[in-house]
Wavefront OBJ file of the C-alpha trace (Angstrom):
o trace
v 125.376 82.146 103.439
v 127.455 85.035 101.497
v 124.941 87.209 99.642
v 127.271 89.223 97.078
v 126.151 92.863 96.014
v 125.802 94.216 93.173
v 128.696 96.780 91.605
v 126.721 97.942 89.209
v 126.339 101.561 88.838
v 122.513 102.229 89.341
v 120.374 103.991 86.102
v 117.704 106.723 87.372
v 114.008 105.475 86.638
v 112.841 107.190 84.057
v 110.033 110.088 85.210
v 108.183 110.560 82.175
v 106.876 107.152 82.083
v 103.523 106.141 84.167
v 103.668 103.702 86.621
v 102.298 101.461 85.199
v 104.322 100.940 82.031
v 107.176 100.905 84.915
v 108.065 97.100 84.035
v 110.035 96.526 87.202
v 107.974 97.663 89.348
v 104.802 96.015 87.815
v 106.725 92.453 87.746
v 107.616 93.113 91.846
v 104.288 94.861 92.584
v 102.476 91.318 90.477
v 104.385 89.146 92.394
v 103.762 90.578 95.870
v 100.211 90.721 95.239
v 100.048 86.630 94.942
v 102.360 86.567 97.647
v 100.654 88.535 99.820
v 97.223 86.584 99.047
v 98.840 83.418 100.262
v 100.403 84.945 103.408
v 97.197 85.999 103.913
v 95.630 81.960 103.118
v 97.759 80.872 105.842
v 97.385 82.883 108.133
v 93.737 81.535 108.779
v 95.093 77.784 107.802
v 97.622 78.133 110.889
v 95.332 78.284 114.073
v 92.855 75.795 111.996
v 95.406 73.058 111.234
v 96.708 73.391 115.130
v 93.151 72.963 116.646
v 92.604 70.008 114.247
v 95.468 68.502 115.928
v 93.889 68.415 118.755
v 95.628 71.544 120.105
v 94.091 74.234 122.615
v 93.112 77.389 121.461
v 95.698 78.795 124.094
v 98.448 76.961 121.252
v 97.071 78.574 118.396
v 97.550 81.777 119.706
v 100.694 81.324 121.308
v 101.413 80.379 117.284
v 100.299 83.687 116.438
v 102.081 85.468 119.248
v 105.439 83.241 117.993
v 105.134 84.949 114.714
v 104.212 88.512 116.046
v 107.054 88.622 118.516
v 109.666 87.842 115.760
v 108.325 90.047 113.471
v 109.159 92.453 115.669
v 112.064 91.391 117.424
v 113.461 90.941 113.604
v 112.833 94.210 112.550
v 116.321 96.347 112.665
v 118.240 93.117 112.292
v 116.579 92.607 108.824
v 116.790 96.516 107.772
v 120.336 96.723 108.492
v 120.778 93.489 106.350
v 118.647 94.742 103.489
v 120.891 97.922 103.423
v 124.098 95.366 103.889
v 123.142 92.852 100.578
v 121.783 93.055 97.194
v 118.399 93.350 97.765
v 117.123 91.645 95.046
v 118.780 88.506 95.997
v 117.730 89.065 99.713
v 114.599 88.580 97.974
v 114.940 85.809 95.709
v 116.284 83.956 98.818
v 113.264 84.788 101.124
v 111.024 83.309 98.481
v 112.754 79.927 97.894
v 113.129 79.911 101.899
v 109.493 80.118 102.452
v 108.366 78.033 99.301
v 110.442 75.557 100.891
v 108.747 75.858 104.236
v 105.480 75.452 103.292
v 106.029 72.768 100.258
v 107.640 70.641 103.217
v 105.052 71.494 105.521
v 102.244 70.887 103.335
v 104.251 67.170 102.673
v 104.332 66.721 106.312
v 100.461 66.981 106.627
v 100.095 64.664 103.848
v 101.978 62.227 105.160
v 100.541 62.103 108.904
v 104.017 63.789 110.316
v 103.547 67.543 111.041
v 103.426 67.628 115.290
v 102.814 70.887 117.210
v 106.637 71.018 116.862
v 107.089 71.293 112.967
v 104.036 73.891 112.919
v 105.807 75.955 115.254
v 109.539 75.556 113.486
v 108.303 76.222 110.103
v 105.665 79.666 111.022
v 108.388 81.231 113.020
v 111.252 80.362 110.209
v 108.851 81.776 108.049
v 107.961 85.274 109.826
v 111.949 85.538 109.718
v 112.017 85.658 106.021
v 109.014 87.712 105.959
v 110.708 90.323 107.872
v 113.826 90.163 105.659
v 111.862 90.565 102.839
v 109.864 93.156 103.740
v 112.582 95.144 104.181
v 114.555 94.499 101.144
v 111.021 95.044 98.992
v 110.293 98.835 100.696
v 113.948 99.657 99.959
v 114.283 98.602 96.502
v 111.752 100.962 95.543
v 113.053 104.270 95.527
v 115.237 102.142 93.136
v 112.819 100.971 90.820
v 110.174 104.312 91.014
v 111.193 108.159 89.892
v 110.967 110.221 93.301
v 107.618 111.729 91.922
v 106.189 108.513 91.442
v 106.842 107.101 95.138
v 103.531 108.411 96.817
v 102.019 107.047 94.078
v 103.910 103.607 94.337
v 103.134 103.161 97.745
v 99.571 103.883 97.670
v 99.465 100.534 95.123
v 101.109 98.690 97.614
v 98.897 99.185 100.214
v 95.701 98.444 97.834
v 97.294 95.475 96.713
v 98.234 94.265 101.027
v 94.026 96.143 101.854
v 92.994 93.844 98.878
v 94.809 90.246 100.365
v 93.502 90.849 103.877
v 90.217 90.990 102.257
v 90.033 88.345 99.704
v 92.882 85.700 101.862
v 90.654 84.515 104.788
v 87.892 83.530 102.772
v 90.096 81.689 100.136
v 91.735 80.387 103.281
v 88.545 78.774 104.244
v 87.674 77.306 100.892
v 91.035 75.625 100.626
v 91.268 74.569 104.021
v 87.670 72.581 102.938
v 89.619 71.132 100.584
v 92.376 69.458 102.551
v 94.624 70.952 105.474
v 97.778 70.713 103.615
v 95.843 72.689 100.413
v 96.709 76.122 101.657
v 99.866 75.768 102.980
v 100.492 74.086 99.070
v 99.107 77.499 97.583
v 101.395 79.687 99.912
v 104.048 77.570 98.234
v 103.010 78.384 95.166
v 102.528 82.033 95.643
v 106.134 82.256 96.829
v 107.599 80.647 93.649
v 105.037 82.891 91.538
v 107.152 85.574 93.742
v 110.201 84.424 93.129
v 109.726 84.260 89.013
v 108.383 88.066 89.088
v 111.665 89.094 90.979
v 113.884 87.498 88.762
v 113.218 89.141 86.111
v 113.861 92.834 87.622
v 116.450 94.326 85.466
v 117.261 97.411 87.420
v 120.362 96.942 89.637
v 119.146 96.115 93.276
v 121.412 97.785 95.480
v 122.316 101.366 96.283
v 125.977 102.708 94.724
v 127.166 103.799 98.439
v 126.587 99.649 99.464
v 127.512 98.586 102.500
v 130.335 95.826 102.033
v 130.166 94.132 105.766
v 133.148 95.887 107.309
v 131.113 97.110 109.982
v 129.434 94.883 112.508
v 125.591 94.532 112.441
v 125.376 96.239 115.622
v 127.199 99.267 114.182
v 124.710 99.243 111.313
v 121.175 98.869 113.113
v 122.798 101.696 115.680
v 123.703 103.862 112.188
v 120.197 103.933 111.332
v 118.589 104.615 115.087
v 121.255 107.862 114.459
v 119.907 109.120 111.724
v 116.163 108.637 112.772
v 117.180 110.454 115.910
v 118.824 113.161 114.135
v 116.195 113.773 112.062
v 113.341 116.389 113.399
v 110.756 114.896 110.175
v 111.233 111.257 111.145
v 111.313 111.680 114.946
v 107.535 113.453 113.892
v 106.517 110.116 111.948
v 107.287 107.923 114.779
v 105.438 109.975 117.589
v 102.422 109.937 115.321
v 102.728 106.351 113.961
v 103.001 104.534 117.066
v 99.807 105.752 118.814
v 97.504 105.875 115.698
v 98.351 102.487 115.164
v 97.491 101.258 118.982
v 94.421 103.247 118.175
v 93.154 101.362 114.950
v 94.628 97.959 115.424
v 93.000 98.853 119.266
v 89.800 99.386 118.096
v 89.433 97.011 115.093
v 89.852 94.870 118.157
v 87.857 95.862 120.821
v 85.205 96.220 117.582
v 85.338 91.640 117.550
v 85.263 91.722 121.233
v 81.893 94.260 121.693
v 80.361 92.724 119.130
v 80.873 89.128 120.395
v 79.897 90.089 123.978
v 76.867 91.511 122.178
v 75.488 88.350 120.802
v 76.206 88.081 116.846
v 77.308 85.661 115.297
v 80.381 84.690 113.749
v 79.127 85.617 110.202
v 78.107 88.689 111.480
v 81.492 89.071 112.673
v 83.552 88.282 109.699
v 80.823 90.641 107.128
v 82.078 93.580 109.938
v 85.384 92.811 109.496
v 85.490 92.531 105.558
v 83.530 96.242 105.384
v 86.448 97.747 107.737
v 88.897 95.972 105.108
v 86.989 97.391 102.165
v 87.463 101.033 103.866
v 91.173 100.713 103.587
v 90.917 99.079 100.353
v 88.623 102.175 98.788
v 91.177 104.780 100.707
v 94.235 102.990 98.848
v 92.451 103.160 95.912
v 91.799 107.092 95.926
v 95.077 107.746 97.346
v 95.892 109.621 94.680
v 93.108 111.661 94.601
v 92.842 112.177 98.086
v 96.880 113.334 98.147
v 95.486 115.946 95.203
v 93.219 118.031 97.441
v 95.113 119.224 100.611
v 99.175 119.463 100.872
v 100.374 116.804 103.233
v 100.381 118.654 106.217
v 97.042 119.412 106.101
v 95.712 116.161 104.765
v 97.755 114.651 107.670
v 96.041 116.563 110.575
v 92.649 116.758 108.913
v 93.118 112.822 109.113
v 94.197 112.447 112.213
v 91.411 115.363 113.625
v 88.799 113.112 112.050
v 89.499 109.829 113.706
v 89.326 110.673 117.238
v 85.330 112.197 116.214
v 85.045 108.368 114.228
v 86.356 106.730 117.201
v 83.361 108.538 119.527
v 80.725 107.707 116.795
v 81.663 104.185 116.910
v 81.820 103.992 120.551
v 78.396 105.561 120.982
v 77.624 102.907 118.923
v 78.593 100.136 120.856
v 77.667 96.673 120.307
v 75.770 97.403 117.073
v 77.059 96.435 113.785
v 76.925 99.787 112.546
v 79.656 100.595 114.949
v 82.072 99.560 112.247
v 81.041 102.062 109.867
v 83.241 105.145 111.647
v 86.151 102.642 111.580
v 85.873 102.002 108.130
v 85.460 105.575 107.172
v 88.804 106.324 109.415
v 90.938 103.570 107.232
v 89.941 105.732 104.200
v 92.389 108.287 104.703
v 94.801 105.730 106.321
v 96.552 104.951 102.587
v 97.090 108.473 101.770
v 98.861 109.437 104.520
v 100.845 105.946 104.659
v 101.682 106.586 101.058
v 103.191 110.035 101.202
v 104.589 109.054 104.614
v 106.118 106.583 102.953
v 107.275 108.299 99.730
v 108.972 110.891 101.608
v 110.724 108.415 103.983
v 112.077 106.721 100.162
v 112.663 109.935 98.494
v 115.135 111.894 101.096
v 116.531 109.032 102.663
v 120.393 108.009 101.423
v 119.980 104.943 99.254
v 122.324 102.616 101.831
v 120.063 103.399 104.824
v 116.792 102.975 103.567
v 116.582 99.363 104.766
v 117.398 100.486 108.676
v 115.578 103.942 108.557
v 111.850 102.394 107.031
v 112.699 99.512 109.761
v 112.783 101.743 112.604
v 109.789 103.460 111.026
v 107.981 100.287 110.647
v 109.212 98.704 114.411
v 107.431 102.175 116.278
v 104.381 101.319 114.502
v 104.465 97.483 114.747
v 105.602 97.253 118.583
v 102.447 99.348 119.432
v 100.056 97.474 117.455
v 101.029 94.466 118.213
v 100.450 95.641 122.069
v 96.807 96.891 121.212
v 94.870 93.421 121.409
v 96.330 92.831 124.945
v 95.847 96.014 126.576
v 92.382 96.074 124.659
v 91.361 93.042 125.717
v 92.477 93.591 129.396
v 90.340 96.580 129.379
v 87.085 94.997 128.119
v 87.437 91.916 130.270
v 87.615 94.325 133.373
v 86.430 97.407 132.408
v 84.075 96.798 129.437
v 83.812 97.841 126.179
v 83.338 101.834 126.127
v 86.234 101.668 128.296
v 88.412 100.013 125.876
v 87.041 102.669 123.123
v 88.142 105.804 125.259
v 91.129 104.077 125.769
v 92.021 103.640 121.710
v 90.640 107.188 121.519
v 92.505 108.930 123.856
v 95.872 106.937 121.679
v 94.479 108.987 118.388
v 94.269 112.021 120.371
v 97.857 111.579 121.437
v 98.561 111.349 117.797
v 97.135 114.297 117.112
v 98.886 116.108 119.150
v 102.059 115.281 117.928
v 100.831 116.174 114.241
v 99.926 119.810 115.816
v 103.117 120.007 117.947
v 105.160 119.496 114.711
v 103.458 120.453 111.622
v 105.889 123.266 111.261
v 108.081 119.849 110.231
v 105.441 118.844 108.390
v 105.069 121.237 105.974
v 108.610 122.267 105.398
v 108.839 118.243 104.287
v 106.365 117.781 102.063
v 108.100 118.070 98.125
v 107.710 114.494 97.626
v 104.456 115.424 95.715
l 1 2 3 4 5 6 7 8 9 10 11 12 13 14 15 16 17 18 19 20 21 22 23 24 25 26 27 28 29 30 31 32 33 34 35 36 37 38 39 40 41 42 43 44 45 46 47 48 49 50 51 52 53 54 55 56 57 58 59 60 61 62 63 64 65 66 67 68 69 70 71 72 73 74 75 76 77 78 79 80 81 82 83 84 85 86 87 88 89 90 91 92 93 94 95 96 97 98 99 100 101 102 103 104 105 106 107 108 109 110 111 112 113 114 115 116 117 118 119 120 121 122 123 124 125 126 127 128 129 130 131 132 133 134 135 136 137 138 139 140 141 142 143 144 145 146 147 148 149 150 151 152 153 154 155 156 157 158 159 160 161 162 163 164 165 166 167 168 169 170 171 172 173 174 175 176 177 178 179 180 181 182 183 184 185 186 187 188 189 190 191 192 193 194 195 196 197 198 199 200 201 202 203 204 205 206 207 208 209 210 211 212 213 214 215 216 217 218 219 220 221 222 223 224 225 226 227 228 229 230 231 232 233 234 235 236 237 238 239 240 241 242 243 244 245 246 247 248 249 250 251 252 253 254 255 256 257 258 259 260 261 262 263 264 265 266 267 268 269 270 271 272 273 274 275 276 277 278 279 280 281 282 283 284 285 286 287 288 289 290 291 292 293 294 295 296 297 298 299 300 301 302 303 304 305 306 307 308 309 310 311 312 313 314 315 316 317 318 319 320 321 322 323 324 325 326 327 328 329 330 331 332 333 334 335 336 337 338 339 340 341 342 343 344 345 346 347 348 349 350 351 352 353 354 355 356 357 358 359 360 361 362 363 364 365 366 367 368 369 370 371 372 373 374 375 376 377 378 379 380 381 382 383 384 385 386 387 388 389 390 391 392 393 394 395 396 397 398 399 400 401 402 403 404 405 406 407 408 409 410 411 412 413 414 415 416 417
């Protein structure tokens, strides 16, 4: 498939306008937000509909593990194609693709024909798309947002992903009560919702310097490595990202695991895991706020300086519930940082390498967290569960480090607020 760009020249958002009278960014921001819910829906509907097929529980996670390893494997492939196409209709694609996938696949289960196989086909087709749209959704908007308005931009969309872990697995649950193939039909749905929202974007999608496809993809993806190498702020972000987000994917983890070992039940389980959630959700929520009282630098280390001490509380606190409380209180400042991070990726980067640049960004921190439940787990199995918490702890300490190291960086690029 030939995905045109656009040749439009590009208007400049308009700065004196809120954000939220910002009409293309509300319609993408609404859209994402049902989107997001029913990514969210399915991912509890997956492992559910494979064990009621009589699979193993060794199956449903290698169907979790499927999607994981694409996701990453995907990641600068799908950057340098965001940067390479119209975004907007990168977009518009990705959300018929997966409405597709999970209409069919919700057919399938209706009609008695959705083997192991077809489960398999249609989650990993589907964390492709997910990965292309990512991409093409962070870059479009330093297109549709006014530089000042980017921290402020992102801290929405990470309220709006905070709020669908929370609410998803739940709704998940209640649909899944109401026939297998019901979520999989309200994913479906929440991609076409999706799909309507983006439509209706008016601003042109794609940068004015657009890549044609003259270059290979190789030469593209290697482009944007370049110019993450050669540049001393971003080379900062990814030796802090990748360790602080071992250390709280880590210990969210090893938090299920200690508790488990400990004797609570599942309920238990899931009301710890919904107060973490609500931490990040209450930290996106006063992003702004929270951006308002320190300059980035300092908001940056402050944050990471606190979560090592949160880290100790909570493992002095092992195998009580109240052990989650320190975690929650360290995703508070999470958004913030994200956010700015974020903004000041959107605002300084040229417009026809954002796609590659945020992916790179996004693969350091993705790669490690994806390798946090496995090294985690490793640890408690053999070494318990303190051991696993000093482990995650000494990974925010690394972090840290790196904000100390380079916090000369740091504050020199910080005008994005």
């Amino acid at each position: 498939m030939t995905i045109q760009a656009l040749t439009a020249p590009e208007a400049t958002p308009d700065a004196t306008k809120p954000l939220r009278k910002n009409r293309d960014f509300t319609l993408l921001w609404s859209g994402q937000t049902v989107s997001q819910l029913g990514t969210s829906v399915s991912v509890l509907a997956f492992p559910l509909l494979v064990l009621s097929l009589n699979g193993s529980a060794v199956q449903a996670g290698a169907l979790g593990t499927l999607q994981a390893v694409i996701r990453v494997a995907f990641q600068l492939p799908a950057g340098a194609l965001a940067d390479r196409w119209n975004r907007k209709r990168v977009m518009q694609v990705c959300d018929a693709g997966r409405a597709v996938l999970f209409a069919g696949l919700a057919t399938a289960i209706l009609l008695g024909r959705a083997p192991l196989a077809v489960i398999f086909a249609v989650a990993g087709a589907a964390a492709v798309l997910d990965v292309l749209f990512g991409a093409a959704e962070t870059s479009i908007v330093s297109q549709l947002v006014p530089r000042s308005q980017l921290p402020e931009a992102f801290a929405k969309n990470e309220a709006r992903a905070y709020g669908a872990s929370l609410a998803g697995p739940p709704l998940g649950g209640f649909l899944y009560a109401l026939g297998r193939s019901v979520p999989f039909l309200f994913d479906a749905l929440s991609y076409l919702l999706s799909l309507l929202a983006v439509s209706f974007i008016r601003r042109p999608a794609h940068p004015t310097e657009e890549e044609t496809g003259k270059t290979s993809l190789r030469h593209d993806m290697l482009e944007g490595l370049r110019h993450v190498v050669a540049s001393p702020f971003l080379r900062a972000v990814i030796l802090m990202a990748a360790p602080v987000n071992f250390a709280l994917t880590g210990a969210q983890f090893s938090a299920v695991l200690i508790l488990t070992d400990a004797g609570h039940s599942p309920r238990a389980l899931g009301i710890a895991q919904g107060c973490i959630a609500v931490g990040g959700l209450l930290g996106a929520l006063f992003a702004a706020r929270v951006q308002r009282l320190l300059p980035f630098h300092r908001l940056l280390v402050v944050a990471l300086a606190v979560l090592p001490a949160l880290l100790t509380a909570s493992t002095v606190l092992n195998g009580s519930l109240a052990m989650v409380a320190p975690l929650a209180t360290g995703l508070f400042l999470a958004p913030a940082v994200n956010s700015i991070l974020f903004g000041r990726i959107a605002a300084t980067t040229p417009a026809r390498l954002q796609g590659r640049v945020i992916s790179v960004v996004a693969l350091s921190a993705t790669a490690a967290a994806s390798l946090a439940p496995i090294v985690v787990g490793t640890v408690v199995e053999h070494n318990g569960g303190t051991a696993a918490m000093t482990t995650v702890l000494a990974a925010a300490c690394l972090s840290l480090v790196a904000a100390l190291l380079n916090r000369r960086t740091l504050r020199d690029n910080q005008d994005v607020r």
